[in-house]
C-alpha positions in Angstrom: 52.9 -73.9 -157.1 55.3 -71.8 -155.9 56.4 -68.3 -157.3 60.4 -68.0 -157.8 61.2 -64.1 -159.8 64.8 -65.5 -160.5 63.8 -68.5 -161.9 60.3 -68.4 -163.6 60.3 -67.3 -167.5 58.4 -64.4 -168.4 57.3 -63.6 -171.5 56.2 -60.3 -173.6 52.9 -59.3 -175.3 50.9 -56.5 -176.7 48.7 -55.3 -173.8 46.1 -52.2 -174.0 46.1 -48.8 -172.9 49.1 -46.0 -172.8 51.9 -48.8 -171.9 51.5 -51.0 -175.0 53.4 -53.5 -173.5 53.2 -56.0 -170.6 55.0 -59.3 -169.0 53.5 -62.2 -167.8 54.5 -65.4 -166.3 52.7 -68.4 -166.2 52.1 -71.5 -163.9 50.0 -74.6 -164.6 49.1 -77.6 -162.8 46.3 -80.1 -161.2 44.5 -80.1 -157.9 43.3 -83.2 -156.5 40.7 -83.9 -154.0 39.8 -87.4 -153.2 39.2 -88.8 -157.4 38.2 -85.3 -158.4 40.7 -83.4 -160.8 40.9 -79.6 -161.6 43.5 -78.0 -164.3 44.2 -74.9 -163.5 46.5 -71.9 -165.4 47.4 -68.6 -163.5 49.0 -65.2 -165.3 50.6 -63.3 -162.9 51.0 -60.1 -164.9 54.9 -58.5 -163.4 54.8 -55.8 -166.0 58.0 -54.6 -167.9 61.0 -53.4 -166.2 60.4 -49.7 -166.2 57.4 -50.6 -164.4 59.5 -52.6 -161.5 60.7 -49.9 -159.5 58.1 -47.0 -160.3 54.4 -48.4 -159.9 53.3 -49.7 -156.8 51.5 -52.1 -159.3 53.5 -53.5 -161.6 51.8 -55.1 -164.9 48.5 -53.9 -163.2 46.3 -52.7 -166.9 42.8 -53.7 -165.6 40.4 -56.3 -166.1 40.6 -56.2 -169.9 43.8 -57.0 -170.2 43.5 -60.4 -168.5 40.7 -61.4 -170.6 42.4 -60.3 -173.8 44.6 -63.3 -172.5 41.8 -65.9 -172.0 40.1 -65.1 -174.5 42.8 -65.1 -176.8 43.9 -68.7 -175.7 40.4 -69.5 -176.0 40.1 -68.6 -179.5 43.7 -70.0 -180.2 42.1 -73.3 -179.1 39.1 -73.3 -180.6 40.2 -72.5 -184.2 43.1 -75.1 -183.6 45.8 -71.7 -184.3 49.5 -71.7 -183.2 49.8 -70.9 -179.6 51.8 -68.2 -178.8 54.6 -68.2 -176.5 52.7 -67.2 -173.8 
């Protein structure tokens, strides 16, 4: 996949620590080798725009933060809930 910051849709969610807050975007697809398949998902966390031009690490908020996203798509799945926007 390839990563376009004009183009690709971010979206918002409640993240933890002082921020509250965090974007994401997401990007989806297959990889194939030979008659194997693999589905993959990747979060690029961007961060909101305060966070743009003032961290060197935009929508950095540690290793908890990205599994409070798995986790929570896991669980989404699992009880057959509403997926959220992201």
């Amino acid at each position: 996949f390839k990563i376009n910051s004009q183009k690709d849709q971010s979206y918002g969610y409640t993240s933890i620590g002082a921020t509250g807050t965090n974007r994401a975007t997401v990007h989806y697809g297959v990889y194939q080798k030979g008659n194997k398949l693999l589905k993959y998902i990747v979060v690029i966390k961007i961060g909101d725009e305060s966070e743009q031009t003032s961290s060197t690490r935009p929508g950095n908020r540690g290793k908890r933060d990205s599994q409070l996203i798995v986790t929570g798509l896991f669980n989404r799945i699992h009880h057959g809930r509403e997926m959220s926007e992201l």
